[in-house]
C-alpha positions in Angstrom: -122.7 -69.1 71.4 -119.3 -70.2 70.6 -116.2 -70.2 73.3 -112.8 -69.0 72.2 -110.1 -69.2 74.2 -106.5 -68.2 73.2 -103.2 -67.8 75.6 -99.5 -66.2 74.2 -96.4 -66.7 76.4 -93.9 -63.9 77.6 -91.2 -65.6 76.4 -90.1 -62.7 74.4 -91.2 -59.1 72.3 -93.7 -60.1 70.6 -93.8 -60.1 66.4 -95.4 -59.0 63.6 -96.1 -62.8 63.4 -98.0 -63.0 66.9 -100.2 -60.0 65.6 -101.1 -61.5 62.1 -101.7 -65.2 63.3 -102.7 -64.5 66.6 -103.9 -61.3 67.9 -106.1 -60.5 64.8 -108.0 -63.2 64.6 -108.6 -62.8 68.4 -109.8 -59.3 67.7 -112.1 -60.3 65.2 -113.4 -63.1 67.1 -114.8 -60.6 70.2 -116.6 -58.1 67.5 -120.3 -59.3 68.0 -121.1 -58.6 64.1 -119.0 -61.3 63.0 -118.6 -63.8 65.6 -121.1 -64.2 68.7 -118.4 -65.3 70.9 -117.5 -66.0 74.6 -114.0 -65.1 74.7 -110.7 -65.7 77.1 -107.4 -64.4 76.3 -104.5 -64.7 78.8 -100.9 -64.1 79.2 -99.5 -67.7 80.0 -96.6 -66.8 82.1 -96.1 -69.8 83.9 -95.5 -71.5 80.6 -92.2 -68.6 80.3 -90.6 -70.5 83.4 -90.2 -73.9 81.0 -86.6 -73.0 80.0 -83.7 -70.6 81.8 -84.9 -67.0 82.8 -84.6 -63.7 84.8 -86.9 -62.8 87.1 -86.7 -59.2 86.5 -86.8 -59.4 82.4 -89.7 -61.9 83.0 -91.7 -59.2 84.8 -91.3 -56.5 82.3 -92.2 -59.3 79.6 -95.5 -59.9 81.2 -96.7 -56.0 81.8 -95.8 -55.3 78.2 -97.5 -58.5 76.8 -100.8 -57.2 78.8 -100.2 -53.6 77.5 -99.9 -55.2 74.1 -103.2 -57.4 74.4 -105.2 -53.9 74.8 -102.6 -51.9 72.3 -104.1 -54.4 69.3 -108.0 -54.1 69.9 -108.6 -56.7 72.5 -111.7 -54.8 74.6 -112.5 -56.1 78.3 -115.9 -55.4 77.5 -116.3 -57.9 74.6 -113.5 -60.3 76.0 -112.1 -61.8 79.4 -108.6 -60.9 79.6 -106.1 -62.8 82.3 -103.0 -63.9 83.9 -102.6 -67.6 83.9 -100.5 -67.6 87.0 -103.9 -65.4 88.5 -105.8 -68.9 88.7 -104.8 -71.2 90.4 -106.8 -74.0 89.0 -104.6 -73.9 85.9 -101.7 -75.4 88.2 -104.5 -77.3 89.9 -105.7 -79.2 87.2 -102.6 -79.6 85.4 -101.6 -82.6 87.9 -104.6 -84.2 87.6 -104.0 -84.5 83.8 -100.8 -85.9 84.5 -102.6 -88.1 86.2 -104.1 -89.1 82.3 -101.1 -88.7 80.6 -98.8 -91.1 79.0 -94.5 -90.7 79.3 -94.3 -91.8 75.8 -97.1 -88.8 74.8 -95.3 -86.2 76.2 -91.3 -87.2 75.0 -93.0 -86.8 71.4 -93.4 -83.2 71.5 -91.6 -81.4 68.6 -90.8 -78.4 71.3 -89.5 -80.5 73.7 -87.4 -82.2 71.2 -86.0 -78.6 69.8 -85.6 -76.6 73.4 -84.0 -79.8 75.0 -81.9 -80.5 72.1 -78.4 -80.6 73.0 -79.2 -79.2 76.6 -76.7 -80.6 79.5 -80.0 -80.7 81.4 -83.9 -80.0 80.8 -86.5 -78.7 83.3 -89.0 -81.3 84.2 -91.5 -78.4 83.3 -90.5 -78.7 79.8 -91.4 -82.3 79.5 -95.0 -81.6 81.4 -95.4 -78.0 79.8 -97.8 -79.5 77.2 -100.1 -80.8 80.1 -100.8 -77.4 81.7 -101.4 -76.3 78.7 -104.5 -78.8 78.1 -105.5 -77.5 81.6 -105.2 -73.9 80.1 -107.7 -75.2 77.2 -110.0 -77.6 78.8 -110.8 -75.4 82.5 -112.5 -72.7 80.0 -114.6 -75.5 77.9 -114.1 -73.8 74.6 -115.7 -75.1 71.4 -112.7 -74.3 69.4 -108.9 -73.2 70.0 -107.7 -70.8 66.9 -104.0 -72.3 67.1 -100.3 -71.9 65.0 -98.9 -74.9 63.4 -96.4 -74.9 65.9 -99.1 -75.4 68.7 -101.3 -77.8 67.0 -99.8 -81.2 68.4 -100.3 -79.6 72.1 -104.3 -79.2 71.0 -104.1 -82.3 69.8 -102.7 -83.9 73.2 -105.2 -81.7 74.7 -108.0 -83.5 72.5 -106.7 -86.7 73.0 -106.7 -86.2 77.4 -109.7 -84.8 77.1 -111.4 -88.1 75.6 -109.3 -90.3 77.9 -110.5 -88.4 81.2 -114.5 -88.4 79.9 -114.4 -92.4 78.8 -112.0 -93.1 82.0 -113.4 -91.0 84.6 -117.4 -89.4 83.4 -117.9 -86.8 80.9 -116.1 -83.5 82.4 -114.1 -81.7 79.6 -115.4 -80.1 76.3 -113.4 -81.9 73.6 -112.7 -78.2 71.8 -112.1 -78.1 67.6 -108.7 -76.8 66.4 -109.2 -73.8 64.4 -106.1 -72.7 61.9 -106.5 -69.2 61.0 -106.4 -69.2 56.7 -103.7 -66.2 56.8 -100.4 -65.3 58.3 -100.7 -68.3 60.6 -96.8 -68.5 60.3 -94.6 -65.9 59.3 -91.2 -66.6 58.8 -87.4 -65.1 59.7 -86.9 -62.8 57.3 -83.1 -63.9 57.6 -84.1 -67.5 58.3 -87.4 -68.3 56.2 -86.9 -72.0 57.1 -87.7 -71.1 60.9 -90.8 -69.1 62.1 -90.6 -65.5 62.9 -90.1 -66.1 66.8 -90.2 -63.4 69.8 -87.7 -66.2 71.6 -84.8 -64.6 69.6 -82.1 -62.8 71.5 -81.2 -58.7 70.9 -78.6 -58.9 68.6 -80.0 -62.2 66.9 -83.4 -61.0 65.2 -82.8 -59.5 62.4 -85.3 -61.4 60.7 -87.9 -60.8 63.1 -90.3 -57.8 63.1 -91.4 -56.4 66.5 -94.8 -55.4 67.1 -93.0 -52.0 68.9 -90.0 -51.7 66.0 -90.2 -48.1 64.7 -90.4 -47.5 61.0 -86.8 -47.1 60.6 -86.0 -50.1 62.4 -88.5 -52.6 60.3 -86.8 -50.7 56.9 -83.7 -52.1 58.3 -84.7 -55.2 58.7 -87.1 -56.2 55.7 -84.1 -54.5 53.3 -81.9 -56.9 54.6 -84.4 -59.7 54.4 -83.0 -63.0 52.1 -84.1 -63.2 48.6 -82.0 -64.6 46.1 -79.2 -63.6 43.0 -82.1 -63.5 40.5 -82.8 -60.0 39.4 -84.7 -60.7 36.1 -88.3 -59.7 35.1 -90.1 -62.4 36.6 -87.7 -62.7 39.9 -91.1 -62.0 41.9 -93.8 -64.1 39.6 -91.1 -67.2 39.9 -91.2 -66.8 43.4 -92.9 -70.3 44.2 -89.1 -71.9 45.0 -87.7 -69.3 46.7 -89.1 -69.3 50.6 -87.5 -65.6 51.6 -89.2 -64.4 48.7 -92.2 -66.4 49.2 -92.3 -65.4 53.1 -92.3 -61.6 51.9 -95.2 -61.7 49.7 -97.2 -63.9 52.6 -96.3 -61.1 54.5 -97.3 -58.1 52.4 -100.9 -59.9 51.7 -101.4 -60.9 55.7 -101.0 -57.1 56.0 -103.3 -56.3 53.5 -101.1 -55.3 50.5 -100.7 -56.3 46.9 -98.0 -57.4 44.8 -99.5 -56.6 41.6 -97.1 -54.9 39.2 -93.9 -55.5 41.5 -91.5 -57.0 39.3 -88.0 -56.4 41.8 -87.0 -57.5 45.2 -86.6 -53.7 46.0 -90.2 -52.6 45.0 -91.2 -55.8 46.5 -89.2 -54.9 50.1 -90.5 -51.2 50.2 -94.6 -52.5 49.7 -93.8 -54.8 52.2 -92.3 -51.8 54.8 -95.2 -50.1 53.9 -97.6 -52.4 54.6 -96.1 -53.8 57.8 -96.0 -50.1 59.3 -99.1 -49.6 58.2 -100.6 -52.4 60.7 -97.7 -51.4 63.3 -98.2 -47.7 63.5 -101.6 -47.9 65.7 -100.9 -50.6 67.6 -97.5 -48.7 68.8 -99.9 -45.4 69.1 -102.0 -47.0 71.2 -99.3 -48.7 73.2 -97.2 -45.8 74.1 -101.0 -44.6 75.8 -101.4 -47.4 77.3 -97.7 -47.5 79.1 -98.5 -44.0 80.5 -101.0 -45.9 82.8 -99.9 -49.0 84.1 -102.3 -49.1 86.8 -105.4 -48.9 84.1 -103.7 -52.2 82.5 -103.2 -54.0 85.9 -106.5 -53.5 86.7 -108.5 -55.1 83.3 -106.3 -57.8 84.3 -107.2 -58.6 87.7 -110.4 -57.9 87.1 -110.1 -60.8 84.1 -108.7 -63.1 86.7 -111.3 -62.8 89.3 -113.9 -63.7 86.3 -111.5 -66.8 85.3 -111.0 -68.4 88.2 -115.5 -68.1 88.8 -115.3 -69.7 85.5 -112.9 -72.3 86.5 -113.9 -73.3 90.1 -117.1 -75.3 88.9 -114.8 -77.4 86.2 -111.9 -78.2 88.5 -114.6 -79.4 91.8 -116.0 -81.2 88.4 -112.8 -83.1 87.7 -111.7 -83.9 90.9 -114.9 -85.5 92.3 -114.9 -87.6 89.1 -111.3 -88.6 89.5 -112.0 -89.6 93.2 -110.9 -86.6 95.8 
């Protein structure tokens, strides 16, 4: 039996982009009939405290991020679902890996790099972020870590601390595979395609980005007004290779299971894609607004998930720090 294990941060509404190359593949991974799996799934809040925040907006974040883990399919009968900040041993181990870690490993991290950028000052929890998340990973033992792009140099820091604890200190940690889902791993702004489709963007600044609780209307709006280019020719959507906005909303119409096959304009192309994306959006928002009515249903798969976790975590932690030497 395999382990999967996969965490998304409150750090914003979440997007079309965290459904199609996260959530779905985390949905499919609990359904017995195609993948005999152990699985974890938890909101990392702690991880939303990395950069400037409200307390208040950071709350609401986190209850809709655990109404929107059931809203997609996620079942708490197939699949452990947790808050981070709910076990302590991911704070816990997190300074013991430290403890592993190298200065010049952590200043490398592209998200460091990008969120610190031009910062008059950076929270140390930035710079040591990617270490509680190789806690996160290596407490739960998984076999394998379906991950973004944009994550994979974290997994690989986790891999890499992982093997250095075992050879320094006894074989403790599970040295998990990275797993890259084949489709819709990263959608793109629609107004930025050089940039990923990110819930970080501010009201008023996301008009490339798709909401997983945008009405219909609303993701019209935005996919009409999502970059192409000047060409309006015949074969403006079969020369599409070069152009990434055009490129991003074909990705976009396949990951949501449509077809671009006869589409020969940008505005056939925009409305299949509208379709499509409401399509996927419409039951997850049915579901949702359920969900919402009974807030107490949703605390209570979570603390339920937590009390499992941190069983599941004790044995690994007393594991690490008897090897380590406490």
């Amino acid at each position: 039996m395999n382990r999967n294990l996969s965490l998304v941060t409150p750090s914003g509404r979440l997007t079309l982009g965290n459904y199609l190359g996260a959530f779905r593949g985390m949905v499919a991974s609990q359904d017995p009939a195609i993948d005999r799996a152990d699985c974890f799934y938890g909101v990392s809040d702690l991880h939303a405290m990395t950069t400037a925040h409200d307390p208040r907006v950071l709350r609401d974040t986190i209850a809709e991020v655990m109404t929107v883990f059931l809203a997609v399919g996620l079942d708490p009968d197939r699949a452990v679902l947790f808050r981070q900040s709910a076990v302590p041993a991911h704070r816990e181990l997190a300074y013991l890996l430290e403890c592993t870690a190298y200065t010049g490993e952590l200043v490398r991290m592209i998200q460091y790099k990008e969120k610190g950028k031009g910062q008059p000052s950076t929270r140390v929890s930035l710079y040591t972020y990617p270490v509680l998340m190789a806690a996160d990973i290596l407490l739960y033992r998984p076999t394998r870590v379906p991950v973004g792009n944009d994550q994979r140099q974290h997994v690989e820091l986790t891999r890499d601390l992982a093997t250095r604890f075992n050879n320094a200190y006894g074989a403790v940690f599970t040295v998990p595979e990275i797993v890259t889902p084949a489709a819709g791993a990263r959608v793109m702004d629609l107004q930025e395609p050089a940039r990923k489709m990110s819930k970080s963007a501010a009201p008023g600044a996301d008009g490339g980005v798709i909401r997983l609780l945008d009405p219909p209307d609303v993701v019209r709006r935005k996919v009409a007004r999502a970059v192409t280019d000047s060409d309006t020719g015949p074969d403006a959507v079969r020369s599409a290779g070069h152009k990434a906005g055009v490129t991003n909303l074909l990705d976009v119409l396949a990951a949501c299971g449509g077809s671009a096959e006869g589409i020969t304009t940008y505005g056939a192309l925009k409305a299949a894609v509208t379709d499509a994306a409401v399509s996927v959006l419409e039951p997850i928002q049915k579901r949702y607004a359920d969900l919402a009515g009974d807030p107490a249903y949703v605390a209570q798969v979570f603390d339920a998930g937590s009390a499992r976790c941190r069983e599941v975590t004790a044995p690994v932690l007393a594991a690490a720090e008897a090897a380590i030497g406490l």
